[in-house]
N, C-alpha and C positions, 0 to 999 in steps of 0.2 A: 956546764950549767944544767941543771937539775928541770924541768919546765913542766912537769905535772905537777896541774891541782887539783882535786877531788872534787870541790867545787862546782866547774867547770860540768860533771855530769849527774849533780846534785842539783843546784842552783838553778833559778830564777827573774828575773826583778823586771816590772811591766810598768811602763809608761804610757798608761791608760790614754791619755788627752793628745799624744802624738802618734802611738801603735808600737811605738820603739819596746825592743826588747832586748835585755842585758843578761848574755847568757852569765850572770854573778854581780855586783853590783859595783866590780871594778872595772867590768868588760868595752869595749866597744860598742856600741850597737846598733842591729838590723830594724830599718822598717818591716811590719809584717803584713800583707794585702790580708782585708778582709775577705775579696775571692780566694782568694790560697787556701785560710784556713776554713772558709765554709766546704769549701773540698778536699780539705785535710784533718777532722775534725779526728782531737787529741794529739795533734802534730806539731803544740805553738812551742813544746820542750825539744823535737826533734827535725828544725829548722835543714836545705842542705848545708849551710854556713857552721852552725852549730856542730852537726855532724862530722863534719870536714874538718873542723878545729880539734874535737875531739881526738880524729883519728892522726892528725900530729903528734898531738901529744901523748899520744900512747908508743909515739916515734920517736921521743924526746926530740921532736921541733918544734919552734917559735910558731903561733900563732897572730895573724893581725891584732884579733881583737885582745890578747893578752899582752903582748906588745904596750897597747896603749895604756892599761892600768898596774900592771906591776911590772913586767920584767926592764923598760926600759930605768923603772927607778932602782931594782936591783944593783942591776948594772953600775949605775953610777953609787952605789954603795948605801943607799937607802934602805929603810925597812917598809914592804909592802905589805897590802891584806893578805896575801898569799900566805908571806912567812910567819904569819899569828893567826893560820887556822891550822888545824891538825888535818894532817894528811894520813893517816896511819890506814883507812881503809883505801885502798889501790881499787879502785875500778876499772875493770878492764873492756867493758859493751859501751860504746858509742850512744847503743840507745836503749841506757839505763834511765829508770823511771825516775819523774821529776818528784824532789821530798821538798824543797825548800821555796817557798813562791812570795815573790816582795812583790805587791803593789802600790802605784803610786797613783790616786785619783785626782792629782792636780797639783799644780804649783803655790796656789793658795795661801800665801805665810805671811803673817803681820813681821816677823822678825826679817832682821838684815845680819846675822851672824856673820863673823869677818871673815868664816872660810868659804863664803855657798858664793852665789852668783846668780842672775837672772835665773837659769833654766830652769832653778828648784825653789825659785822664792820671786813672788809676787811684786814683794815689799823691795827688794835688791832689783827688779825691771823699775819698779818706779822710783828708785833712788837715781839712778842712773838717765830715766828718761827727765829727770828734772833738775839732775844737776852735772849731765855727762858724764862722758866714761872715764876709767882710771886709765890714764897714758903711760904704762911701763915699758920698763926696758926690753925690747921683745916681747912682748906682750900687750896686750890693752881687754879691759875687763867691762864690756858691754854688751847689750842688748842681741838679741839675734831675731829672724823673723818670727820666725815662733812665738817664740817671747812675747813678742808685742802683738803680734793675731789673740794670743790667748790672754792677756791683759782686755784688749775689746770685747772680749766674750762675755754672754751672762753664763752664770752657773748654771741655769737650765738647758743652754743650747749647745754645752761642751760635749765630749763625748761619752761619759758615763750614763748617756741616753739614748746613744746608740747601737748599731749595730754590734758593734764590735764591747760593747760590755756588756752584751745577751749574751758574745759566743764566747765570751772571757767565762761568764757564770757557767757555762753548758760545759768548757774543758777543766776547769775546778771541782765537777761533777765527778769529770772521768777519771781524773787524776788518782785512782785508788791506792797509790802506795805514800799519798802528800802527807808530811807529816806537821812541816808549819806554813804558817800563814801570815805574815807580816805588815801589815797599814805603814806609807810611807807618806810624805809629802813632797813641797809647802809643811803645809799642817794636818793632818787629816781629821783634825779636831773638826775646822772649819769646815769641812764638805757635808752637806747634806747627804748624802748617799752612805758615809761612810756607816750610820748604822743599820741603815738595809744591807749592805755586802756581810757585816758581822751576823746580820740576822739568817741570811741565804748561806754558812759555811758553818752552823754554830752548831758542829757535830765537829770543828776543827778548835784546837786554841787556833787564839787570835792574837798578837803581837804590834800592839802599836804603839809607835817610835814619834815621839811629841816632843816638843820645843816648851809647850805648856803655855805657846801666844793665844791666848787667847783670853774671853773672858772669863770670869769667874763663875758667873752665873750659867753661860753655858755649858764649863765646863759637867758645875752640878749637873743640869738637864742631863747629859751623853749620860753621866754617871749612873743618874738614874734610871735611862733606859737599858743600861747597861746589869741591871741585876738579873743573877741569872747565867749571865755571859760566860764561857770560861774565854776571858780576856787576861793580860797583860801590857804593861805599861814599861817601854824603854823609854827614857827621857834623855836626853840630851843635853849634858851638861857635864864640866869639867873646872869650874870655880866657883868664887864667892865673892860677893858684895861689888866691888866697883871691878874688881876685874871679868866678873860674871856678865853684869850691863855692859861692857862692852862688847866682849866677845859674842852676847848673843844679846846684841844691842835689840831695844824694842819690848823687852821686859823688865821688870823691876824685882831685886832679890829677894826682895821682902813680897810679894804675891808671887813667887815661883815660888818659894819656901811656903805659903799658903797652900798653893795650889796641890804639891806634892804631899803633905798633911791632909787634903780633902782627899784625895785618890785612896793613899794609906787607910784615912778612916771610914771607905767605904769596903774594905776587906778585901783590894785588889794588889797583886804584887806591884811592887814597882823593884825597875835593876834601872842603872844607869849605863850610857854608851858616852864616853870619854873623849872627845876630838884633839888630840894631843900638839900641839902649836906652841913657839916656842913663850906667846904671852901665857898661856895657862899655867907654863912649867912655874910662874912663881907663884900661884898660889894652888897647883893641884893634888900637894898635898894635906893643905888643912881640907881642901873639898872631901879628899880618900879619908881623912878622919873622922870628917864629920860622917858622911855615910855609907861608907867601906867596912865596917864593922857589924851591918845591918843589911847592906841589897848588895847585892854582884855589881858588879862594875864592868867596863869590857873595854879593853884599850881600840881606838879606832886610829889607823893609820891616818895621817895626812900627808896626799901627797901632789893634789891638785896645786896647791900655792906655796911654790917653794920658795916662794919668799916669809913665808910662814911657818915652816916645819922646823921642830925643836931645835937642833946644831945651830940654824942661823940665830944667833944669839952672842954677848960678850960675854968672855971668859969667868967673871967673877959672878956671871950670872950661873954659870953652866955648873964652874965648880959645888956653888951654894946649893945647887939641887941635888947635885951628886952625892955632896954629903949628909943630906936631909934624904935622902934613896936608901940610904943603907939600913936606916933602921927597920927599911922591909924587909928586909933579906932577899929570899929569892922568889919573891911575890911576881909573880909570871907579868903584869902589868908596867911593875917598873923595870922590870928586864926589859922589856920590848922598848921604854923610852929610854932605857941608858943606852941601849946597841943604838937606837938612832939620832943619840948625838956625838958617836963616834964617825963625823962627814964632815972634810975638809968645806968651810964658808967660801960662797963664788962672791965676788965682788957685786956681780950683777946682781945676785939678789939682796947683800946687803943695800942696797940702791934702791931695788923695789920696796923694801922693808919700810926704809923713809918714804919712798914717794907715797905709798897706798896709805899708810898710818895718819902722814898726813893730810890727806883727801880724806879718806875715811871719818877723821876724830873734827876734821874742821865742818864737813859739811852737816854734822850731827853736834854740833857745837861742844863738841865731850873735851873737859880740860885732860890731859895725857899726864898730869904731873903724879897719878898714881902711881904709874909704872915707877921702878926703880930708878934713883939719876945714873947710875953708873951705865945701866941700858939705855938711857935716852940721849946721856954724853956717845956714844958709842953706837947710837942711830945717825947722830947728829943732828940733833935739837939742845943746839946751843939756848944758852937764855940769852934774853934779850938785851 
């Protein structure tokens, strides 16, 4: 096995409101002391962990924190972030300068999308804290302390007031060779700070990745302080209409389809970032026609709920997509979803599939009978 990713000494991604730092935004990740880097300043890309990892893999050996986001999916025959970035430029220095830097100012998010969890949405800790956790097979999908410290928090008292997001501005500074700049969430619609940071780096594009919860009027607002900006818009989505409201439950497709119209008409890109699961596969291809022919698109692995990832799926589902895939040809997007439904179904996550779906569509009162029957005979959601 192959275990270098270029990534790994490119990459980024900062978890503002805990100090956690993801050297990639598959990786594992270190807490970082704010003593460390006031006496390491321009050091938060050249951690010893970081470094360390690096120099494995210039070994071709495993890594801990790679370990945890792609290679053990490899392994089992999955397609990870890894194998849908280009690796073509080899990096050979440990401590090559950082170009790619994803920040996340909070967990903040109206939505409950069926693939996130507490850590990254607001909305998913208070689902959870009001109607308890999902009890899977091996698994259980709840709250953790965090979560719920930063749920008590006001916006003003979190840490994008702190220390540690003066020394975050000061090494964004030093960073001379940065080439992008990413807004992550929650939402980062919803953070107040988020247009002071775009204001403080607006000598860099700016790349924020939205869900689009939020409201409409605020939106405008951002927008409008927004002229001027060299900003960009990833949004997050991979269907339509009922299958959309579910999967990124908490909006409505008729004001995301507004909202994504207001972005457009204020002269700002918009590309879309594709969460590929196997309830998207039925409708993600009218989503690629509707606007595959107009913004980039970007396949995004899933591999956090494998009770969720395309293969687990029935056969007459799989096939139906496969034959509706080919009239892309060799559109690098559906290549990535056809290899990853070539994985033997574990029993156990067909299991999970019914129990989460169930909790999930009950405790949000969503009727499931959009889904196809032959997939929901085949969950086991018999009729009554």
């Amino acid at each position: 096995m192959d275990y270098y990713c270029s990534t790994k000494f490119t990459d980024l991604l900062i978890h503002v409101p805990s100090r956690l730092l993801y050297n990639c935004c598959k990786a594992y990740p270190e807490r970082v002391s704010v003593e460390w880097l006031e006496k390491n300043p321009g050091r938060l890309f050249h951690t010893e962990t970081m470094l360390e990892d690096r120099k494995l893999m210039l070994e071709n050996k495993s890594c801990n924190s790679c370990e945890y986001g792609c290679y053990k999916y490899e392994k089992q025959g999955s397609v990870s972030t890894r194998m849908t970035t280009n690796h073509n430029d080899v990096i050979t220095d440990p401590m090559a300068e950082l170009k790619n830097l994803q920040i996340s100012l909070s967990t903040d998010c109206n939505l409950t999308c069926a693939y996130c969890s507490p850590e990254w949405s607001t909305a998913w800790h208070n689902d959870i804290a009001n109607n308890g956790p999902y009890e899977l097979l091996d698994n259980t999908l709840q709250t953790n302390n965090w979560s719920k410290l930063w749920s008590h928090m006001k916006q003003k008292t979190r840490s994008v007031d702190t220390k540690f997001f003066n020394l975050l501005l000061k090494e964004i500074s030093l960073a001379k060779t940065l080439e992008s700049i990413t807004l992550l969430g929650g939402e980062p619609l919803l953070h107040n700070k988020t247009s002071d940071l775009i204001n403080h780096v607006r000598n860099h594009k700016v790349k924020i990745v939205s869900g689009l919860g939020v409201h409409t009027e605020r939106l405008k607002l951002f927008l409008k302080n927004m002229k001027n900006q060299n900003v960009i818009f990833s949004i997050s989505a991979e269907s339509t209409g009922d299958f959309f409201e579910f999967l990124r439950y908490g909006i409505k497709w008729k004001d995301f389809l507004e909202r994504v119209n207001i972005i457009i008409d204020h002269g700002i890109e918009v590309r879309f970032t594709s969460t590929i699961s196997n309830i998207s596969l039925f409708d993600f291809t009218k989503f690629y026609d509707m606007f595959g022919h107009k913004h980039i698109i970007t396949f995004n692995a899933l591999t956090e709920r494998p009770w969720m990832m395309p293969h687990v799926i029935d056969e007459k589902s799989k096939h139906k997509f496969i034959t509706e895939a080919k009239k892309y040809g060799n559109n690098q997007t559906f290549k990535h979803i056809l290899n990853s439904l070539d994985i033997e179904i574990q029993d156990q996550d067909k299991q999970n599939l019914f129990k989460f779906l169930t909790q999930f569509s009950s405790t949000r009162k969503i009727d499931i009978n959009f889904l196809p029957k032959n997939f929901r005979d085949w969950c086991g959601f018999y009729p009554n």
